[in-house]
C-alpha positions as CSV (number, residue, x, y, z in Angstrom):
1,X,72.6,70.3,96.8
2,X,71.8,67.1,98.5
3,X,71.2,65.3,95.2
4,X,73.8,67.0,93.5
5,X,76.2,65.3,96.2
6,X,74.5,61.9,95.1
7,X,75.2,62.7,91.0
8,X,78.7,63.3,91.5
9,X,79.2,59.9,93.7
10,X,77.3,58.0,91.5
11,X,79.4,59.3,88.3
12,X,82.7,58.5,90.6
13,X,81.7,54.7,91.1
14,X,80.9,54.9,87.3
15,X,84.6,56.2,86.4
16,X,86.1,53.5,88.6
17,X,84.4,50.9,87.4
18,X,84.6,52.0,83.5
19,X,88.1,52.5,83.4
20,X,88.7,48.4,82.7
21,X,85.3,47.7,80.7
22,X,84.9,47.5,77.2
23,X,82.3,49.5,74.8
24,X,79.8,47.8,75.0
25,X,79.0,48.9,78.6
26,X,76.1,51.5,79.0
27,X,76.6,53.2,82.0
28,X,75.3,56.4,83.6
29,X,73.0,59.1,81.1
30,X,74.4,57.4,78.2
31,X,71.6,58.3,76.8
32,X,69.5,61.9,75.9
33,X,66.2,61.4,77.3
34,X,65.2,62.0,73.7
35,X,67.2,59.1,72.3
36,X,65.7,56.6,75.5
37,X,62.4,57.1,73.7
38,X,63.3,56.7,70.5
39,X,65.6,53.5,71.8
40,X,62.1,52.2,73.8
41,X,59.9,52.8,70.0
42,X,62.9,50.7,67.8
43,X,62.1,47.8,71.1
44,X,58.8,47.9,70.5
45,X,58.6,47.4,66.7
46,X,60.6,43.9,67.4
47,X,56.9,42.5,69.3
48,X,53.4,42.9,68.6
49,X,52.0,40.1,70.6
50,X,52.5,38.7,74.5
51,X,54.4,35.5,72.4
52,X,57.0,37.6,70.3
53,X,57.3,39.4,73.8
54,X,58.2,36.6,75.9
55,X,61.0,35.9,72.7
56,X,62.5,39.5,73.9
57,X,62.3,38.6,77.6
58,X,64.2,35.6,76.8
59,X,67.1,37.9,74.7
60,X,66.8,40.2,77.6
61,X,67.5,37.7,80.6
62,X,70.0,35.7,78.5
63,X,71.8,39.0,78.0
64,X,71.9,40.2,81.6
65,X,72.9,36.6,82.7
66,X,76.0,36.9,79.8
67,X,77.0,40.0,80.9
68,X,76.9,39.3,84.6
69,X,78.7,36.1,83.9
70,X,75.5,34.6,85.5
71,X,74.9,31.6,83.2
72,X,76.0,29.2,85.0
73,X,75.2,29.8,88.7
74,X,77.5,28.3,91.1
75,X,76.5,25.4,93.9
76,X,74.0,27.0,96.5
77,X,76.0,26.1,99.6
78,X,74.5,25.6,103.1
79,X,73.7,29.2,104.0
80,X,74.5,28.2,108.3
81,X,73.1,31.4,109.5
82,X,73.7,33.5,112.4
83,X,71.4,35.2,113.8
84,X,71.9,37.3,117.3
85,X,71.1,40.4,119.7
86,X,67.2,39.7,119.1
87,X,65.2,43.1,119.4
88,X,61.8,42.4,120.9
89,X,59.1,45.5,120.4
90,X,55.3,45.5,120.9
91,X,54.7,44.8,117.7
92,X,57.3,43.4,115.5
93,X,61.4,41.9,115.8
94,X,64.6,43.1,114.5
95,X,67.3,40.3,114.4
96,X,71.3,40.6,113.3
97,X,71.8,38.2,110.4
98,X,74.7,36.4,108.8
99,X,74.5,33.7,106.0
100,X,76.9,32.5,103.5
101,X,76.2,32.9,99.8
102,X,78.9,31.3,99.0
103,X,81.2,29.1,101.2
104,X,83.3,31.5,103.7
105,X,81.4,34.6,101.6
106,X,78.8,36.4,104.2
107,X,75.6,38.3,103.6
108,X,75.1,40.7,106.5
109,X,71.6,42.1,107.1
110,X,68.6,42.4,109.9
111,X,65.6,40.4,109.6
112,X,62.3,41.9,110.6
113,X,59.5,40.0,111.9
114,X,56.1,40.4,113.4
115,X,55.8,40.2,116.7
116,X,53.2,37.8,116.6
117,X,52.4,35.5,113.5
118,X,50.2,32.4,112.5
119,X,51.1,30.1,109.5
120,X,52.7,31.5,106.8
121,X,53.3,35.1,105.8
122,X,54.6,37.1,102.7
123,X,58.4,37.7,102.6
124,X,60.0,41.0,101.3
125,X,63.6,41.4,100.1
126,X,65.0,44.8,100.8
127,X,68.4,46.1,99.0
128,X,69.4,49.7,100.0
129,X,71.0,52.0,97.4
130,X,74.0,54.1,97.2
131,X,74.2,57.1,100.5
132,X,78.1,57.8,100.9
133,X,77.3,59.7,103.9
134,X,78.9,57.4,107.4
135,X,76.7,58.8,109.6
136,X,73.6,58.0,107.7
137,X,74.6,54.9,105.7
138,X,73.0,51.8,103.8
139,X,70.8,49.7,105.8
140,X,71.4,51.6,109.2
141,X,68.9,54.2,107.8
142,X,66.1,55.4,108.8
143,X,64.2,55.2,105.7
144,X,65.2,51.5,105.7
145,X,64.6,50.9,109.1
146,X,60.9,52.2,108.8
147,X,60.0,50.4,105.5
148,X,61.4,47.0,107.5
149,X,59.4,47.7,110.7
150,X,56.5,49.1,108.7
151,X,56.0,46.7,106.7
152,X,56.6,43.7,109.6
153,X,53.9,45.2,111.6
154,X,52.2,44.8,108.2
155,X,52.4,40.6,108.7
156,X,55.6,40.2,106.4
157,X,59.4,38.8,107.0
158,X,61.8,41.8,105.8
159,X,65.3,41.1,104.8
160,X,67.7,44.1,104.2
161,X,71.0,43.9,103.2
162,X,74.2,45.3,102.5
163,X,75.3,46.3,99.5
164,X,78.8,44.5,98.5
165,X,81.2,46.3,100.3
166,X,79.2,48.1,102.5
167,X,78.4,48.1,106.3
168,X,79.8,45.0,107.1
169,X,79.8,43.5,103.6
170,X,83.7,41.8,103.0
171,X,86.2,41.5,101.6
172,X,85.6,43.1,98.3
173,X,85.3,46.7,97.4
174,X,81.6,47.7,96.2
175,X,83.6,49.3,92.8
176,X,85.1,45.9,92.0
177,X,84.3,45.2,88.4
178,X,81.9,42.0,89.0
179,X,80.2,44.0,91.7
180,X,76.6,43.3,89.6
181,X,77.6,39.6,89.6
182,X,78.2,39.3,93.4
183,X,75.5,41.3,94.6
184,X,72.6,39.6,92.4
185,X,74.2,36.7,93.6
186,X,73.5,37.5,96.7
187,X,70.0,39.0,96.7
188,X,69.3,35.1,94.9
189,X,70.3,33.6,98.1
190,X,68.4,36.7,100.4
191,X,65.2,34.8,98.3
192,X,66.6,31.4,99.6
193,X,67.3,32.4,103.3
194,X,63.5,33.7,103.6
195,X,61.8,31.0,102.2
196,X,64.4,28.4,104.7
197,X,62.8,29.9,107.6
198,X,59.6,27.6,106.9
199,X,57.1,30.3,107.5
200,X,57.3,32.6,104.3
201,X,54.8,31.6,101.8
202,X,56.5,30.8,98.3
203,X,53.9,32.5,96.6
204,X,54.0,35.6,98.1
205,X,57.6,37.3,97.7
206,X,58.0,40.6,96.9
207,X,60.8,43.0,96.6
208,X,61.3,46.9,96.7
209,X,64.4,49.2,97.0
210,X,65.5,52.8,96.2
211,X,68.0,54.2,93.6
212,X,70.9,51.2,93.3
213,X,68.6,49.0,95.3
214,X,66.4,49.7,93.1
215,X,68.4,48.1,90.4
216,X,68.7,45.6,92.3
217,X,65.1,44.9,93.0
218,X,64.6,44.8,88.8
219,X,67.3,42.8,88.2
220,X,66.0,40.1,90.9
221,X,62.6,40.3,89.7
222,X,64.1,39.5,86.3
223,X,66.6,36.5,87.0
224,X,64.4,34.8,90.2
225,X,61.2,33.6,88.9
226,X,59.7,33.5,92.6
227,X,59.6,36.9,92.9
228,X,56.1,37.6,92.9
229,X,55.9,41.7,93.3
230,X,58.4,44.1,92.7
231,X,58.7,48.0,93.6
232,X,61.3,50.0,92.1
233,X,62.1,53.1,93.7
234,X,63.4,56.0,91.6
235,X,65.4,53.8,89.3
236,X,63.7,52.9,86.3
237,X,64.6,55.4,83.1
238,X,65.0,54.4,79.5
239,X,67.9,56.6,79.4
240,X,69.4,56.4,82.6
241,X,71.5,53.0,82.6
242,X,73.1,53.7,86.6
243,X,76.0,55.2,87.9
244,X,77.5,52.9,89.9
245,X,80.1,49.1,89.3
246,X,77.4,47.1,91.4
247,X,74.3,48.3,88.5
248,X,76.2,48.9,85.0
249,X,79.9,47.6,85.8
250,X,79.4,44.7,83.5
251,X,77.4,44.4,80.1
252,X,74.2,43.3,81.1
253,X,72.7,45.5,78.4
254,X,73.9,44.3,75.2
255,X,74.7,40.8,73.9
256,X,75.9,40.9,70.4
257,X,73.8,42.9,68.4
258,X,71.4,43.0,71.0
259,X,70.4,46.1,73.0
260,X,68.2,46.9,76.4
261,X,67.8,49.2,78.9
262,X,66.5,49.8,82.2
263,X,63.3,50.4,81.4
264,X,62.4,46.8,79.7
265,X,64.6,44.9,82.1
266,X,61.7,46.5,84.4
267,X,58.7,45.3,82.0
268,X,60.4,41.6,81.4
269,X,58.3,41.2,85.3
270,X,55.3,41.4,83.2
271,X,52.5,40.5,84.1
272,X,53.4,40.0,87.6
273,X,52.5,43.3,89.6
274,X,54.7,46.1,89.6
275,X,54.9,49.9,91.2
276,X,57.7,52.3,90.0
277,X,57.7,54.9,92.0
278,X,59.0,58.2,90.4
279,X,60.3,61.8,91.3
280,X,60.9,65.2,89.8
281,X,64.5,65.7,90.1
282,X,66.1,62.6,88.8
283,X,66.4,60.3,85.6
284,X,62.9,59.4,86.4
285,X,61.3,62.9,86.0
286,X,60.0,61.8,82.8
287,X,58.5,58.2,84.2
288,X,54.8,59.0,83.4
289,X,55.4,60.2,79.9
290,X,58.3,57.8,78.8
291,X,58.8,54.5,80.7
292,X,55.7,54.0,82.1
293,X,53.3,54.2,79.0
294,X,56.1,51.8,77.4
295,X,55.7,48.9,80.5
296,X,51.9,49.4,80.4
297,X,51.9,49.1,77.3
298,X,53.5,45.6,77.6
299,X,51.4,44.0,80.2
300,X,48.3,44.9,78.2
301,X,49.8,42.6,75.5
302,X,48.8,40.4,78.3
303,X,45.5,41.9,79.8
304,X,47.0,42.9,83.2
305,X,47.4,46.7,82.5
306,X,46.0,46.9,86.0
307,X,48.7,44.7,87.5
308,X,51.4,48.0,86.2
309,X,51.0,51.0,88.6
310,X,53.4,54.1,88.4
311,X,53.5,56.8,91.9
312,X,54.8,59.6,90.4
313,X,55.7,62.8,92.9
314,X,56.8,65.7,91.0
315,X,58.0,68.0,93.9
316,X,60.2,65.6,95.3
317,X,63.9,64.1,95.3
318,X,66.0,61.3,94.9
319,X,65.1,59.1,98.1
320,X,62.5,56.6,99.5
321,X,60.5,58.9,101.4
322,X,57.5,59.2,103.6
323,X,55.3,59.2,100.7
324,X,57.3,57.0,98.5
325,X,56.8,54.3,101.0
326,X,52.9,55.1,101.6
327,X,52.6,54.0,98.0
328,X,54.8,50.8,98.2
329,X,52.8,49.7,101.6
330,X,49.7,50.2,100.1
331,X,50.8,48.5,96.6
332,X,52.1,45.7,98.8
333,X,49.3,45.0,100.7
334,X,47.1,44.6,97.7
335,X,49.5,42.1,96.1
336,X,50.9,40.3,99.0
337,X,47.5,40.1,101.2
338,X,49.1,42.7,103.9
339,X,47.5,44.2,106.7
340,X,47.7,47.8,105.9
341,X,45.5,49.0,108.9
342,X,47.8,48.0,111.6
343,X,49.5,50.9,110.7
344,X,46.9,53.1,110.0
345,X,46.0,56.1,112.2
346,X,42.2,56.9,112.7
347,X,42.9,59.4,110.1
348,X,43.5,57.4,107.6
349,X,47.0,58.1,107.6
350,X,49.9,55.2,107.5
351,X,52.1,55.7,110.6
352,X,55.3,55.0,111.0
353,X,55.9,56.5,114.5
354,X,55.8,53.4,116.5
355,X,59.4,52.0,114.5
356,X,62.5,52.2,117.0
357,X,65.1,53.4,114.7
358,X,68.6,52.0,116.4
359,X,72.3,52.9,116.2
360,X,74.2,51.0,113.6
361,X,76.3,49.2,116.4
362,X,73.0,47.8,117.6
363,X,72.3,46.0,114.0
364,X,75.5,45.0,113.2
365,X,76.4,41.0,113.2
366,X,79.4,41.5,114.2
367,X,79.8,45.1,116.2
368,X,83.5,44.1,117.4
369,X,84.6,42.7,114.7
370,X,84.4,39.3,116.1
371,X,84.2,36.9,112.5
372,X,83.7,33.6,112.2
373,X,86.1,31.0,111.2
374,X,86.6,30.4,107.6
375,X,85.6,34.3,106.6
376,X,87.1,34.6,103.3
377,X,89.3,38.1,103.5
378,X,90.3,38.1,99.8
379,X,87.9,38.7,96.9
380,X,89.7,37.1,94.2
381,X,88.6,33.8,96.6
382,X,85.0,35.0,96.1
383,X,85.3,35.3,92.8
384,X,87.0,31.9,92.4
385,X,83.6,30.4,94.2
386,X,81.7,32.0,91.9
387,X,82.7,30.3,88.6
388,X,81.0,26.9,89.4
389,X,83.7,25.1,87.2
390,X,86.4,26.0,90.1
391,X,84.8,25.3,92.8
């Protein structure tokens, strides 16, 4: 029932956003599972070789920068953070953050340190997907919460972050039709917030999140070169293109004649490391059969099949559970030189149990609705911003 709740929210975001978009969106199961393998075979007979690859990857970016109306990127702005009502625990920090991506245009998020650090450490960008439930919402929940902590007690700085229009995301609606365009937008400038705290080493940045965040972790990985590791969570399906404005609103799948999907925006990472995570009762029930021999397939045209990992969990849902994040830690700290047994029971179990999950109140920037000056409180002004040629 629980994920039947989450199909029919998805599919409303994807009504709303499809009533003013053209054909040449591909939104929601717009395919068969059938046809997203025949779709991923007609890909593959267009490269044979890691160079006539990289010539797709470059169709593939240049389409989902056209379609996102991200080819010409506007001014990065000073991002003048805010950051307030410090959490101190035994063994890592939660902070309230606030940074402009654009001028007057705020990203609102908690930052998650290690209590104690040396030198540099590894940074992780950590976009939530879509829960329409209030009470147990975006990046106020647990499952982020523990991820954050976890992986802070692991040695890295965590970002999370609202998804447009949610928590304390404003002013525009997370249906709005460029809701893919202000939201990678913003995960871009999540990368540039991390690495301007001076500790986060540039060459370790990784990136997971679950169902929209996860298609916001590939798209990242795709369009930000420093992103070093990614881990999708129950996103990634060759027929499954999203339900939502913020992931297939705009036609970042085809470009003329041109055609993707999710699956090969995925693989464009290649050879960098990469774990999708998979489940039984989703559009990625049929990740180790379908997708997954498809991306592995692709980084052996580069002799890194062992940089490609797929967690598949057959018995379980749409989420990023307890054993969904055991496999991203452990992928994590492999690639990003994490300390995975500081959170390691003498069982040789990852525990969690030490995280203090908190209210929402207690991680909002701005819990009485107290904004700074200059707040933009009209979208079409955000939108303005982001067409460099207005600015």
């Amino acid at each position: 029932m629980k994920n039947k709740i989450l199909f029919l929210f998805c599919a409303i975001c994807c009504w709303f956003s499809s009533q003013s978009q053209s054909s040449e969106l591909r939104q929601g199961n717009y395919y068969t599972v059938a046809q997203g393998k025949v779709k991923l075979a007609e890909y593959a007979s267009t490269y044979h070789d890691s160079k006539s690859w990289a010539k797709r990857v470059e169709q593939i970016k240049a389409t989902i920068r056209h379609g996102a109306k991200l080819e010409l990127l506007p001014e990065r702005c000073a991002l003048k953070p805010i950051r307030n009502n410090k959490h101190i625990y035994a063994d890592y920090t939660v902070e309230n953050v606030a940074f402009e991506s654009l001028p007057g245009f705020y990203v609102t998020g908690n930052l998650y340190l290690p209590k104690n650090f040396n030198g540099k450490i590894a940074g992780v960008v950590s976009p939530h997907g879509h829960w329409p439930n209030l009470a147990d919402y975006g990046r106020f929940r647990p499952d982020v919460q523990y991820r954050c902590a976890t992986l802070a007690k692991m040695g890295a700085a965590v970002f999370t972050y609202d998804m447009l229009g949610y928590g304390e995301s404003t002013p525009c609606l997370h249906e709005n039709p460029e809701a893919v365009r202000l939201q990678t937008w913003n995960s871009i400038r999540v990368v540039d917030f991390l690495l301007s705290l001076g500790f986060v080493d540039e060459q370790r940045l990784g990136v997971t999140g679950e169902s929209g965040g996860g298609t916001q972790a590939f798209l990242l990985a795709a369009l930000d070169d420093r992103i070093d590791v990614s881990v999708p969570v129950v996103m990634v399906a060759a027929n499954f293109f999203g339900g939502c404005a913020c992931e297939s609103g705009m036609p970042i799948h085809t470009y003329g004649s041109f055609e993707t999907n999710n699956a090969e925006i995925a693989a464009s990472f290649a050879p960098k490391p990469m774990l999708m995570i998979s489940d039984g009762d989703d559009w990625t029930s049929n990740t180790p059969e379908v997708e997954y021999p498809y991306i592995r397939n692709i980084y052996q045209l580069f002799g890194a099949a062992d940089k490609v990992e797929n967690t598949h969990l057959p018995n379980e849902v749409h989420d990023y559970g307890y054993n969904k994040r055991t496999a991203m830690y452990k992928f994590l700290s492999k690639h990003l030189s994490l300390n995975l047994k500081a959170v390691t029971d003498s069982h040789g179990l990852i525990n969690e149990r030490f995280a203090n999950l908190l209210e929402r109140k207690s991680l909002e920037v701005w819990p009485d609705k107290n904004y700074p000056n200059g707040i933009i409180t009209d979208c079409s002004e955000v939108i303005r911003k982001m067409n460099p040629s207005k600015l």
